[in-house]
C-alpha positions as CSV (number, residue, x, y, z in Angstrom):
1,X,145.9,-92.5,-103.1
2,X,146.9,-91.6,-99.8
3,X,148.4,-88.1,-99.0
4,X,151.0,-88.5,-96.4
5,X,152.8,-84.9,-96.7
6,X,151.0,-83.8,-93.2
7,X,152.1,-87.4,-91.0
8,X,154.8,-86.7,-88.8
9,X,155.8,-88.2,-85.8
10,X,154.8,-85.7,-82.9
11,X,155.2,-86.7,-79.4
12,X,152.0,-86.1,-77.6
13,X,151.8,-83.9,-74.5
14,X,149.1,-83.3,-72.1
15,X,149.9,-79.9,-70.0
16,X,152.0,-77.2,-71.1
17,X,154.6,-77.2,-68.7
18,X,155.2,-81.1,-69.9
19,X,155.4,-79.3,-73.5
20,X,158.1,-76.7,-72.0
21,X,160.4,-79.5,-70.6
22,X,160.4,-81.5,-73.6
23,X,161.4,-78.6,-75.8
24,X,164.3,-77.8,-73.3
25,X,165.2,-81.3,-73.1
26,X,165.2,-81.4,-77.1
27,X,166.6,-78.2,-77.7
28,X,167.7,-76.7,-74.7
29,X,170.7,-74.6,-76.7
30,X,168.9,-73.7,-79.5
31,X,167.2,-70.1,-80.0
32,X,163.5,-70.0,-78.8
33,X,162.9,-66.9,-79.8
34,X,164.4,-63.2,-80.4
35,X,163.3,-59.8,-79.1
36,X,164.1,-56.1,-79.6
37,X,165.7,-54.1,-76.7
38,X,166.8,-50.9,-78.2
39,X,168.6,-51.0,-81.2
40,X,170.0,-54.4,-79.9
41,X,168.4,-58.2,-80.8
42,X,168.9,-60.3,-78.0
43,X,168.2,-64.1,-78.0
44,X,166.7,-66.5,-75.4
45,X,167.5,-70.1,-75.6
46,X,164.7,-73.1,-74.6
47,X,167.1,-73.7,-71.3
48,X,167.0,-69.8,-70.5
49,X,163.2,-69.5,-71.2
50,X,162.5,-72.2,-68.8
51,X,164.2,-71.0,-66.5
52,X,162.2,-68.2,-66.6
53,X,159.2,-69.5,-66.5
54,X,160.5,-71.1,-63.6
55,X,161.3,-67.9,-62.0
56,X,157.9,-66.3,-62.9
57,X,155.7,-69.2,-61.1
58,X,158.0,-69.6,-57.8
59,X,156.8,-65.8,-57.7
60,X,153.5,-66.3,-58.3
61,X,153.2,-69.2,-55.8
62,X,154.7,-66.6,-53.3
63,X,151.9,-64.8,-53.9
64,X,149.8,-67.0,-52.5
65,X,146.9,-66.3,-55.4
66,X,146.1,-70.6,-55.1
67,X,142.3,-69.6,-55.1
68,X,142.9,-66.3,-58.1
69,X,143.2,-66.5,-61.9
70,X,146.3,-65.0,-63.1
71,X,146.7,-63.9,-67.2
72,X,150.3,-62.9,-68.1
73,X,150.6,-61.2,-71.5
């Protein structure tokens, strides 16, 4: 007998960015995640986030760091 509890049908990706766009083309209103600022819990939706991210690397490529290794935490 055949346990199918862990089959689901995932859409396969092969780059993060591609993962990115398909969560804000699935989801792009929903709530990607929540943070603290202050006493206040703000929200940031899949659109906002990739927008964001958008944001971060057109700054990055201004930096011209083609040839560096970058780590953002």
């Amino acid at each position: 007998m055949e346990n199918n509890i862990y089959k689901t049908n995932v859409e396969k990706i092969s780059s993060i960015r591609e993962m990115i766009e398909l969560a804000n083309y699935e989801a792009g209103d929903k709530i990607a995640y929540k943070y603290k600022d202050g006493e206040e819990i703000k929200e940031v939706t899949f659109s906002q986030f990739t927008t964001m991210i958008g944001s971060l690397g057109a700054f990055l490529n201004s930096l011209q760091l083609d040839d560096k290794k970058v780590a953002c935490i």
